[in-house]
Each structure stands twice: as C-alpha cells, then as structure tokens.
C-alpha positions in Angstrom: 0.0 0.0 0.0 2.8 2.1 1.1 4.6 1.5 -2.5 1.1 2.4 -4.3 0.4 4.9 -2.5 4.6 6.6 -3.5 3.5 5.5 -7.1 0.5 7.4 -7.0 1.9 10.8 -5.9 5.0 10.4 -7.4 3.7 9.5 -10.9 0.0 9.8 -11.0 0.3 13.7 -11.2 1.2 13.8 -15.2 -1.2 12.1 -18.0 1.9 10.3 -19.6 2.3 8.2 -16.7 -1.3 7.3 -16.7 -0.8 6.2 -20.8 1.6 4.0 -19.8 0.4 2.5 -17.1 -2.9 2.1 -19.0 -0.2 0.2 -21.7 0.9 -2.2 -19.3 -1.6 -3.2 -17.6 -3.9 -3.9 -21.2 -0.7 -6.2 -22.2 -0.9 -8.1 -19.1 -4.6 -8.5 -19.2 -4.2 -9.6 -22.8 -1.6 -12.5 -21.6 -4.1 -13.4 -19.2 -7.0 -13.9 -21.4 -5.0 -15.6 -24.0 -3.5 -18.0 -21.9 -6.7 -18.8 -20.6 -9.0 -18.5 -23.2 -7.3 -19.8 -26.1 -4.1 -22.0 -24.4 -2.9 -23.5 -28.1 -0.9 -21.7 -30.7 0.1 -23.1 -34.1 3.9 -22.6 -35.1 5.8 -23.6 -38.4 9.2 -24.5 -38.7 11.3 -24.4 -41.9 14.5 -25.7 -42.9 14.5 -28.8 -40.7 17.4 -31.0 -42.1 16.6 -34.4 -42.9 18.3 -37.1 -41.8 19.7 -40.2 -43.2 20.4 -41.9 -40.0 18.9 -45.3 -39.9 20.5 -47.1 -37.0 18.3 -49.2 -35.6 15.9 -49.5 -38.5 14.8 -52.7 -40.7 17.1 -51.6 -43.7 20.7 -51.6 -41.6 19.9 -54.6 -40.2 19.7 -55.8 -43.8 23.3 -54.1 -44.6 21.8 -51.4 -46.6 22.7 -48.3 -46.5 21.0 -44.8 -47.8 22.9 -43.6 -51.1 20.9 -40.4 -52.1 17.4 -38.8 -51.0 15.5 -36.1 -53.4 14.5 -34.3 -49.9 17.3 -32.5 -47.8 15.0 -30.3 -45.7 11.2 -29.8 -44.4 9.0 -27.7 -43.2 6.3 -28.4 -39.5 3.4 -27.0 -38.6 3.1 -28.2 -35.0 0.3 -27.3 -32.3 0.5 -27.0 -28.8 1.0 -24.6 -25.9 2.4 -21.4 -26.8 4.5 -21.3 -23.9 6.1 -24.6 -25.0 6.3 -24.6 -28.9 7.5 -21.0 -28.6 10.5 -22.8 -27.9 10.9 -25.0 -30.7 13.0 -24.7 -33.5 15.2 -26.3 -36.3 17.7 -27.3 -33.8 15.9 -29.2 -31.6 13.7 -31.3 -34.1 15.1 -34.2 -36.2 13.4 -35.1 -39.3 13.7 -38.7 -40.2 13.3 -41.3 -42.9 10.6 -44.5 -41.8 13.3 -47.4 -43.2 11.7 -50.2 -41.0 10.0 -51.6 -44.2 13.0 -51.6 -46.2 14.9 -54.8 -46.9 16.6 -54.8 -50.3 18.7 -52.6 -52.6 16.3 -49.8 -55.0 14.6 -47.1 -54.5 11.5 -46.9 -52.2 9.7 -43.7 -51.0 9.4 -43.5 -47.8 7.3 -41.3 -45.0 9.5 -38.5 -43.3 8.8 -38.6 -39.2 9.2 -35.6 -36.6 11.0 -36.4 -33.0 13.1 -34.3 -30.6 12.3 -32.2 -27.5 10.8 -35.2 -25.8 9.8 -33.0 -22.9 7.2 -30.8 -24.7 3.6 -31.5 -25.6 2.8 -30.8 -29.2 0.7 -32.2 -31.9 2.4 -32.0 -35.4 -0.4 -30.9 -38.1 1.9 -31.7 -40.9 5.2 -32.6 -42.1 6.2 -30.8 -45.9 7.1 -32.7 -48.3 5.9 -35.9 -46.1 7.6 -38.1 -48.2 11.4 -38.9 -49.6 12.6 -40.9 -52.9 15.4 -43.0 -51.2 18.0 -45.2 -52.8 19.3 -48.1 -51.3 22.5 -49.9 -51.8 24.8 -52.1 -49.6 28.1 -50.5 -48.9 31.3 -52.5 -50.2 35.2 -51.8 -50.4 37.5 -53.2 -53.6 40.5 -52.8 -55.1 41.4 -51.3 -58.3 44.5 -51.1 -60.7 45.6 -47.5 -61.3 46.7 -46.9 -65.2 48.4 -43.3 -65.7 47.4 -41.5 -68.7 49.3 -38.0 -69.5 47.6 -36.4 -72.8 49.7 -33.0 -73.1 53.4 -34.6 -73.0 55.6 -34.5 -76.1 59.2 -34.5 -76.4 62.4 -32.8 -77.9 63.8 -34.0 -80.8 65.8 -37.5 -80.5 64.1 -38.9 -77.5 60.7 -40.4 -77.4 58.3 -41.8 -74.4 58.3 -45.1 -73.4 54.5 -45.8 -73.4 54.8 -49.3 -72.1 56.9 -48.7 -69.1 55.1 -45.2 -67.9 53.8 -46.4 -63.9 52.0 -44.7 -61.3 52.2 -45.0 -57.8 50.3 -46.0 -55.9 49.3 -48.6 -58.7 46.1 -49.7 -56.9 43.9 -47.9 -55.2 40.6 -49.2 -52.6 37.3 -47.5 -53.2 34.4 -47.6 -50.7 31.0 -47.1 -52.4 27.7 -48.4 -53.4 27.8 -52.0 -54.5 25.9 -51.2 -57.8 28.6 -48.3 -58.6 31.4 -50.4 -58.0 30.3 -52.8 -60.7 30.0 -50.3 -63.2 34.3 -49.9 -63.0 35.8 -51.1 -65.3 39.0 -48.4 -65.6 40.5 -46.1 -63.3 43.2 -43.6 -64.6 45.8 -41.3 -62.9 45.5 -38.7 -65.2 47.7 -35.7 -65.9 46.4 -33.2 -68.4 49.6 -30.5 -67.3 51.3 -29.6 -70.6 55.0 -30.8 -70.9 58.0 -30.5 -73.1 60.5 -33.3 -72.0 64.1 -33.8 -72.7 64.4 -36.8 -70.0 62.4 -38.8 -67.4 59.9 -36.5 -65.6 57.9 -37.3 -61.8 54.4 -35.8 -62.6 51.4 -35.9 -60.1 48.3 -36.6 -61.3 45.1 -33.9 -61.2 42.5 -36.0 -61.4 41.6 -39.8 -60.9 38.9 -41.1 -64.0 36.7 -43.7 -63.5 35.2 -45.7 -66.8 32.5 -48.3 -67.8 33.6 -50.8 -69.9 31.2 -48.5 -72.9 34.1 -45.8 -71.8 31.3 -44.0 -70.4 32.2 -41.8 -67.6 31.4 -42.5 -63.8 29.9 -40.1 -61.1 32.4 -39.8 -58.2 30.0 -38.3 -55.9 29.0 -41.4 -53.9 32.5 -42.8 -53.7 35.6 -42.7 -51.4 39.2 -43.9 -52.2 41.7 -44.9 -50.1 44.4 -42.4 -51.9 43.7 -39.4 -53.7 47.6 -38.3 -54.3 49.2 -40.6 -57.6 52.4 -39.3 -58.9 53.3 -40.8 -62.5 57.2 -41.2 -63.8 57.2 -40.4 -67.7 60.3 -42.5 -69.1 62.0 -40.3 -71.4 64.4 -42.2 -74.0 66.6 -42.1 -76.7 65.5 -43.1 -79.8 67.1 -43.1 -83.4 65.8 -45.4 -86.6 69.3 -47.4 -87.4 70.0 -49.3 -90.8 69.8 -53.3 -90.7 72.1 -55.2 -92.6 73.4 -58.8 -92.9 77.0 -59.7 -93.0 78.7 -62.9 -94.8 81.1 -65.8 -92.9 82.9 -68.5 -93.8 84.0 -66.6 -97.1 87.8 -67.6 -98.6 90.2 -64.6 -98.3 90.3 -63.3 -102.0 86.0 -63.5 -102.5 84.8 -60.3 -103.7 82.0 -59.9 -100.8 80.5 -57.4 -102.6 79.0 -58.4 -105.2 76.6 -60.3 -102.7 73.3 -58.2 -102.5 70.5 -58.9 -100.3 66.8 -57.9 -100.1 65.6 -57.5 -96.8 61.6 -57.3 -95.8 62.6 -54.3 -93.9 65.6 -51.6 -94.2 65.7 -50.0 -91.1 64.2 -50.2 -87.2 63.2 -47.8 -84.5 65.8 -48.5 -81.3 65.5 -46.4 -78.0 68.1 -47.1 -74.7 67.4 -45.1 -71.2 70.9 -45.0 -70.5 72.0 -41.4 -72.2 75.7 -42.6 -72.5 75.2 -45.9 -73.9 75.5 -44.6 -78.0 72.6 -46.1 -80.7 74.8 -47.7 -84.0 74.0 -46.0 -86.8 73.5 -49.6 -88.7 72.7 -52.8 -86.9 73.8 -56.9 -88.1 71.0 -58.7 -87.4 72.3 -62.1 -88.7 75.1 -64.2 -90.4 75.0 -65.8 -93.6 77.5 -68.7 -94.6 78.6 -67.9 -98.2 77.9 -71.9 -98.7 73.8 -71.3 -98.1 73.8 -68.9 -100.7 72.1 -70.1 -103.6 69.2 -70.1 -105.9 65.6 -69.7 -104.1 67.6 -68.3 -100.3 65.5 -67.1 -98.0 65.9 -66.8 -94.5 64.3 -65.0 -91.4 66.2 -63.3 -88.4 64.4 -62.3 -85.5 65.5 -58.8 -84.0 65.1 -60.1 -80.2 68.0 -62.3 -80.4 70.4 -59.2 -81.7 69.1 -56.8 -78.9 69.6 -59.9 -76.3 72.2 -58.6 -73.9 72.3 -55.2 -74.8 70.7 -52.1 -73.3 68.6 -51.0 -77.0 65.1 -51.8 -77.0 63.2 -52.0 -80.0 60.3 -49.6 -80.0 59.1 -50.2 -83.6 56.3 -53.5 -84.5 59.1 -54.7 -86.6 59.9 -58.3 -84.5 61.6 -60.3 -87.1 63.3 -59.4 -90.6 63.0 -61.7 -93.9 66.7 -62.0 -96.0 66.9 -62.6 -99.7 69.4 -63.5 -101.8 69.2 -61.0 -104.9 70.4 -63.7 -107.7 69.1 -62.1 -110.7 72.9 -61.5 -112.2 73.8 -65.0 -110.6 73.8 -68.4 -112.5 74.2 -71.9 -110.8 76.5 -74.5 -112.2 76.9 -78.1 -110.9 80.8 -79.5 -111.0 82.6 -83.0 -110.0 85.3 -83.0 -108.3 88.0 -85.7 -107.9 90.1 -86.8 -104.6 93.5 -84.9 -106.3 91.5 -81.4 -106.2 91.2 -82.3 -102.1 94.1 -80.9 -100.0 94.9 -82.1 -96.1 96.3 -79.7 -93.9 97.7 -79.1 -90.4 97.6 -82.6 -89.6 97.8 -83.8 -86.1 100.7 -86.0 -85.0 102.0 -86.4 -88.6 105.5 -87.9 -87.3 103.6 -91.2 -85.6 100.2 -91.0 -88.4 99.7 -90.7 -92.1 96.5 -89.6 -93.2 94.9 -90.3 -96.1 91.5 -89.0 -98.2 88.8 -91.6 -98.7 86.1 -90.0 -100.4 87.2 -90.4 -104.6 84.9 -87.7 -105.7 82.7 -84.9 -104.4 79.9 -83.2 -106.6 79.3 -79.5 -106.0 77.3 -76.6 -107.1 79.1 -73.3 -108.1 77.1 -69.9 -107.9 78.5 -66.9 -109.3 78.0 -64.5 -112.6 77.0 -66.4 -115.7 79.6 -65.3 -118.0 82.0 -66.2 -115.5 80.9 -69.7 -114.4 81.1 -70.7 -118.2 85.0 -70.6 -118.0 85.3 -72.3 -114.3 86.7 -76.0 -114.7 87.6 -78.1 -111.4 91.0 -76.4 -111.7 89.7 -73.5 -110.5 88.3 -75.3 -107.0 90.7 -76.1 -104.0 88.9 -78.2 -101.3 90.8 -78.0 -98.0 90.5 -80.6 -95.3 91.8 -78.4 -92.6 92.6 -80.6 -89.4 94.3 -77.8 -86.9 93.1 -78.3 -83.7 91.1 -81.3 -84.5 90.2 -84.0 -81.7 90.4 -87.6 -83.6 89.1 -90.6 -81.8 89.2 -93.0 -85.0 91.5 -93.9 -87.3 88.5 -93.2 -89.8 86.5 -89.9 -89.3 84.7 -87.2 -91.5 85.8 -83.7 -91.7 84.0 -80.4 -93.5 85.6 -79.5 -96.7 86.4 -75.9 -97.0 86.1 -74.8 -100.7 87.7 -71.4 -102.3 87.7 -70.5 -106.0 91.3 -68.9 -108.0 88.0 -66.6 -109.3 87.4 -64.1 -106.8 83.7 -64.0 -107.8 82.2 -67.8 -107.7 81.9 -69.7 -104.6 80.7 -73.1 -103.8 77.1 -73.4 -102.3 77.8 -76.9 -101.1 78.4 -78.2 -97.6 80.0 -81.5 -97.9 82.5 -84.0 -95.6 85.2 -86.0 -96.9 86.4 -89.0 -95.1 89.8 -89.4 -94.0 92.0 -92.7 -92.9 94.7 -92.4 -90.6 97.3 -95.4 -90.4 100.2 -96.3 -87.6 103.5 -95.4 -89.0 
C-alpha cells in the first residue's frame, strides 16, 4: 500500500504516466486472457534437415545403406502450448526417414517422421514434403589397378616416351561405395592433363583420378571414397634413333669379292631407343650371319631382331619383331661341278711324325654360284677343297671332316656343304 500509494503521488500527477500505465496493464490482461481463453498456438518450422540416419531401423539390419534422398529439408506446422512450442525450432527437431519396411537394394519412397524435444507436448499438423525418394544400396570396399594417362606430353627431338613402361604410384587404389557403382568400374586412370616438353624422365602428379564403364562411359564420383587421392606418374624419357639393318657374310675364302653379294631384306631400317644417355645407338645394326655356302638359288631366310638386342641395353620400339633376307640372284647363274680326290688338299695334320693320313672320299659333286659369263669358263681347276685338321680332336683312325672350298676366281663360290672321309694309319 505504502509503495502504491509513492506511485500514485509520485507519478500519478502527469497524463503520460497514466498512458503508460494504461499500456501495461492492457498487455498483461491480454496475456491473461489468452493463456486462458485460447491455451494452443500453431507454429511452423522451416528448414529442418533431414536425416539419413537409420541405426536401428529394418534396412541396416539388412546391410543397406541410404545412397541419395530427393528431400534435404522440411517444413512443420506443430500445435501445442504457446509457452512450450515457442520454444521450438530447427535445432531441436530431427526429421527422419521411416526405413523399418525396407529390406533390399532400390529405391523406395518412404514417409519423413518428426522427433526431438521429448519433454514438450505438441501435436504435429503436418510434415512438408511428407515423403522422400530413397536409394538403397549395400556398402562395399574393392580394389582397383591404377593406369596413368598424361595427354599433353611431347618430347624434344631425338628422344621419345616409353608408353609401355610409364607407372604410377600407388598402382592400386581401394574405393568404398555403393555396390551397384562399383560394378559399373571397369578403368580407373591417374590422369595428368599438365602440358609438358620433355628432354628426360619427368615425376608428374596426377590432377585427377577417372573412372570408366567398360562402354568408356564416364562415372559419377559423388557417392564414392578412395583410399588415396595423391598418384604421382614417372614419364620415361628415352633415346631413340631409326638405325640401318644389314646382314654380314662368314665363312667366305680370303680373296672373295663380298661385294658383289646383295641382299633384299623385308625391312631396311628399325626404331631403337636405350634409357641410359651414354650408352650410344649404332647408326647400322647386323641382325644375322650368312655362310657364303647357303647362298644359292631360291635363299630365304628369317632373323628375329630379339636375339640381336639380347644382352644389350637397346630396346626396339618399332612393331618390326623379325626381318626376312633374300638373296638377290638375278645377275647369278648356278652351275653343278665333280670333283675328284686330287683337287682335295689335307692340312695341319695332327701327329703327322707317328700318323699318315689319307683322303677316302674319290669324288665330291658341287654346285658353283656366281655370274654367268664367268661360271662358263670355271673347270675343277679353278676349286681347292681344304680338309683343314688344326686343332682337331680324332678318336678313330676313320673320321669325316667339312671341306672348305675357295675359287682362283674371286667372284664364284661353292654353295655346297660337304664332308670327306679321312684314314689315318700307324707309321
């Protein structure tokens, strides 16, 4: 009474004191009435996230997991107390996804629940949009082979890139993701599209990691994770110069004109390439020997490049693997001859001051290859057959031996291989 009664004469003397007090006291009657009168207030609340959380539900138990939902967010309208849903909001209410009827991998549309705030009465009137498109998949984690691909590289002039020996690391890679995308992989590339002018071997990291069908289409990343997501890729740089093939002739006598032999070969030349920079590419490469006795009328014979390169450090980059020789004969005529034992000559025999040798074999028949006109005028005059024994290893007192033939014409050979047989007595 006291305190009304200092109101009164303090504040009661001036009409703006009576407004406001006339103010406060219509607010509180308002409160009054409305909390008695009409209790229950309506709210909404928007942009209520919703959740994929299903622990617990139907569809974990079944291993499946939620891969995407065309809802993120709704909008309640609850009902209930205004002193109590005046306190609700988008932080404490969970929307939720229904998965209890869910059991296999597809898509189902399922109803989107309200909870949260367990201590406060309140109806919910409705739920916006009150249902979600879901997919379904079970999770899985496999392993893939990494290839690099670089598609902006070139190189300077003399050097070239080893396609089949670029590498990545790492070369595999473990991707965690829905068990229908995973099946779709068929490739995955380390790819580096950084522009690059190389002289040797280059350490490039990879921008991007590419995932294919096996229709090359492209796949959507979005659902996946990998275990790395840093590949570098080593570009081998090497040298690389296209080198002239030839074949080269053996077992020729000393005064033979070599060079009138010409062959054809199936290919003139090969690509080489060596990584190591002071190891120097020939300019001309001998892929194979020919024995001047196989050369005749209708010679052909292969030589395989692999067994030249065997041993050495050049690598043959071209898809040239093996090289077909021919004998170029068309200025060459054939030309069969007999010879008799006098025309065969023993030499560097072994032993000769306890043995005598002797020659067996009374006649050999040869073919001579050389020029026409020349062959016309070659009698067995012209041929010395040697039955050379240095060095030989005799275990019989009657053994064969390969002739060697030679020609006083420096232009005809013999395209025979023959033995003769040779005695050797006690002395």
């Amino acid at each position: 009474m006291k305190f009304l009664k200092g109101f009164r004469e303090k504040y009661m003397q001036s009409n703006l004191a009576l407004a406001i007090l006339s103010v406060i006291i219509a607010i509180f009657v308002w409160l009054i009435i409305s909390l008695t009168q009409y209790p229950d207030s309506q709210k909404t609340i928007e942009h209520i996230p919703l959740s994929r959380d299903i622990k617990g539900s139907v569809a974990e138990s079944n291993g499946l997991s939620i891969i995407s939902s065309d809802v993120e967010e709704v909008t309640v309208e609850l009902l209930g107390s205004k002193l109590q849903v005046g306190n609700l909001n988008s932080e404490n209410l969970e929307a939720y996804l229904d998965a209890d009827s869910v059991t296999g991998v597809g898509t189902r549309t399922l109803t989107i629940k309200i909870r949260g705030a367990s201590n406060i009465n309140y109806e919910i009137k409705s739920v916006k949009p009150s249902t979600a498109t879901v997919l379904f998949d079970k999770m899985d984690t496999r392993e893939f082979k990494v290839e690099p691909q670089i598609t902006n590289v070139s190189v300077v002039d003399g050097k070239a890139v080893d396609q089949n020996d670029i590498t990545c690391d790492p070369s595999v890679v473990r991707i965690t993701g829905p068990s229908s995308q995973l099946d779709k992989i068929s490739k995955c590339y380390a790819v580096s599209n950084k522009e690059l002018s190389l002289d040797s071997t280059y350490l490039v990291s990879a921008d991007e990691l590419q995932l294919y069908t096996e229709d090359n289409a492209l796949i959507d990343q979005s659902s996946l994770k990998f275990s790395e997501t840093h590949f570098d890729i080593t570009v081998p740089v090497v040298t690389q110069k296209e080198v002239e093939l030839f074949v080269s002739i053996i077992d020729a006598p000393e005064n033979f004109d070599t060079s009138i032999i010409k062959f054809s070969l199936s290919a003139d030349s090969v690509l080489l390439a060596c990584n190591n920079s002071q190891t120097e590419i020939p300019d001309r490469l001998d892929i194979g020997k020919v024995s001047l006795s196989e050369l005749k009328q209708g010679f052909s014979k292969m030589f395989l490049l692999s067994s030249r390169l065997e041993g050495t450090e050049l690598e043959n980059v071209s898809n040239l693997e093996a090289v077909t020789v021919t004998f170029n004969e068309d200025d060459f005529a054939q030309k069969p001859l007999v010879l008799d034992k006098s025309r065969i000559n023993l030499s560097n025999e072994p032993d000769k001051s306890n043995y005598t040798y002797e020659v067996k074999t009374p006649r050999m028949e040869i073919t001579l290859m050389g020029p026409a006109d020349v062959l016309e005028d070659i009698t067995p005059e012209d041929i010395v057959v040697d039955i050379d024994l240095l060095n030989a290893n005799i275990t019989s007192d009657t053994f064969s031996w390969n002739a060697k033939f030679s020609c006083k014409n420096d232009k005809v050979w013999v395209a025979t291989n023959s033995k003769v047989t040779v005695m050797r007595e006690k002395t």
